[in-house]
C-alpha positions in Angstrom: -22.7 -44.7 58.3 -19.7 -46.4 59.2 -18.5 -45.7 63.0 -14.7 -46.4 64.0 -14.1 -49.7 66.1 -14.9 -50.2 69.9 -17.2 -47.2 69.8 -20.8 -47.1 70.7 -22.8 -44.7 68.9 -25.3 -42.4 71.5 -29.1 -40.8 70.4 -29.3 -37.1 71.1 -28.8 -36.4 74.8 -31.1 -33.5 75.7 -29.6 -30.1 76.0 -27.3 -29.0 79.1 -29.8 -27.6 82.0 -27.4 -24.5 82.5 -28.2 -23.2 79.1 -32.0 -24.1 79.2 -31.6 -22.0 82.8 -29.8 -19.0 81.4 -31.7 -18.8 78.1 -34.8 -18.7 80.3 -33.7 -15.7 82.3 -32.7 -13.7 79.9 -28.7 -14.7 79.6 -29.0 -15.4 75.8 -25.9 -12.7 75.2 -23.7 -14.2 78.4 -24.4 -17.7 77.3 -23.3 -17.0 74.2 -20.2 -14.4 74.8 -19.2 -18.0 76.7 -20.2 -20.3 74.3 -18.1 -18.3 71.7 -15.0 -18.5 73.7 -15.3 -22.1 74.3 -15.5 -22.9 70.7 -12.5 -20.1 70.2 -10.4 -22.5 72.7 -11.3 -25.7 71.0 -10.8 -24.3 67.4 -6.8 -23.4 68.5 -6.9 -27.3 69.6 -8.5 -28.2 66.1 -6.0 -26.3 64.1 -2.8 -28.5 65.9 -4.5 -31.6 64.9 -5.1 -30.6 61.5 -1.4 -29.8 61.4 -0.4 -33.4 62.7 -3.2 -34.9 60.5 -1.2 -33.3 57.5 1.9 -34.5 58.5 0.6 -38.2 59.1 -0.9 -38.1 55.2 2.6 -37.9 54.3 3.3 -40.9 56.0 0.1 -42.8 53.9 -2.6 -44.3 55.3 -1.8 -47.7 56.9 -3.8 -47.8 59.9 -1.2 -46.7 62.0 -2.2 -44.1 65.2 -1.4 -41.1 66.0 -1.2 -38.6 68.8 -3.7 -35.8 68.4 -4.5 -33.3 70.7 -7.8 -33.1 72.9 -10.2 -30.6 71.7 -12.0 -29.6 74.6 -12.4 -26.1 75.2 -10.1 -26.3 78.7 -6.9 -24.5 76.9 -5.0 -26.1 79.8 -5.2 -29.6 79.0 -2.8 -32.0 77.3 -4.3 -35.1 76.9 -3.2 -36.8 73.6 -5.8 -39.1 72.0 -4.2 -42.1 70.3 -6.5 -42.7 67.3 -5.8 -43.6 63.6 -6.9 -41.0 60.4 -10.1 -43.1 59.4 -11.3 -42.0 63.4 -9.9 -38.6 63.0 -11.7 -38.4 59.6 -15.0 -40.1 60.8 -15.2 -36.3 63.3 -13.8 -34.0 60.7 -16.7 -35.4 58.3 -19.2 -32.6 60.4 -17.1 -29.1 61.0 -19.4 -28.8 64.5 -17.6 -32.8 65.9 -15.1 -32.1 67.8 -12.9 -35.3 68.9 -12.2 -34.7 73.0 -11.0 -37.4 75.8 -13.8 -39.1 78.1 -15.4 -37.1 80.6 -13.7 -33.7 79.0 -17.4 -32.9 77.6 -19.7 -29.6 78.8 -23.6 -30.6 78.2 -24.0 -27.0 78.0 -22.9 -26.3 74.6 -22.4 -29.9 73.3 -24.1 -33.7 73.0 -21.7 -36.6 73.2 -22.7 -38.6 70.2 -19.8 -41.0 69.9 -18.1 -42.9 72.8 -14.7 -44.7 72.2 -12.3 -46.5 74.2 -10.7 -43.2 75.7 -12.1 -40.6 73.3 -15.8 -38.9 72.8 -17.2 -37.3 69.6 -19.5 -34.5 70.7 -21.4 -31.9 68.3 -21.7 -28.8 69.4 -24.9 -26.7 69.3 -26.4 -23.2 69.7 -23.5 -20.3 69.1 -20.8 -23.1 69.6 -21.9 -24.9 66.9 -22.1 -21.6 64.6 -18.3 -20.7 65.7 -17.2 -23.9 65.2 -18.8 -24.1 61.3 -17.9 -20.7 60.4 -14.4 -21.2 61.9 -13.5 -24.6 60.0 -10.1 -25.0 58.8 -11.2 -26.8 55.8 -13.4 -23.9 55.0 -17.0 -25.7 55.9 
């Protein structure tokens, strides 16, 4: 698998010790009421840079970079992640990657399994994961 330049690829980190917790006692229906509306946040974030993928296409594919959005599941940021299409693409390739800024991850519903200069790739898991597949603009 080919991963995009100054990125270092991570093994599966285990899963966030608040789900673990809550799944334990019971809080399978919270946890994932929660998880849901994270991945509902992140999916409006998804949808922009799909849009400004789209319009970059247009443009052709000469390694130039573009701004795309975070897609964390914090509605209230607006950090802009410089990367070029064959990164963006290198995400899109598994409906449940989601392409966020450093440090923007939540172990709780997702494993950071890319690291690059300024951005993560993390793949989310349990009913995240499931919104995020079912929810894929291209239909996954």
């Amino acid at each position: 698998m080919h991963f995009p330049p100054c990125a270092t690829v991570l093994s599966h980190t285990p899963r966030g010790v608040a789900s673990v917790v809550s799944r334990a006692l019971g809080h399978v229906g919270w946890v994932d009421d929660r998880e849901r509306r994270l991945a509902e946040n992140e999916r409006l974030f998804r949808e922009v840079n799909e849009g400004i993928e789209k319009a970059a296409l247009r443009q052709g594919q000469d390694g130039h970079v573009y701004d795309f959005l975070c897609e964390c599941s914090n509605l209230d940021c607006g950090f802009v992640l410089e990367l070029d299409l064959e990164t963006y693409e290198h995400a899109r390739a598994d409906p449940a990657v989601f392409v966020i800024a450093s440090g923007h991850e939540l172990p709780e519903i997702e494993d950071v399994i890319l690291r690059g200069p300024d951005y993560e790739f993390v793949r989310k898991r349990g009913e995240a994961g499931r919104v995020a597949r079912k929810d894929d603009p291209r239909g996954g």
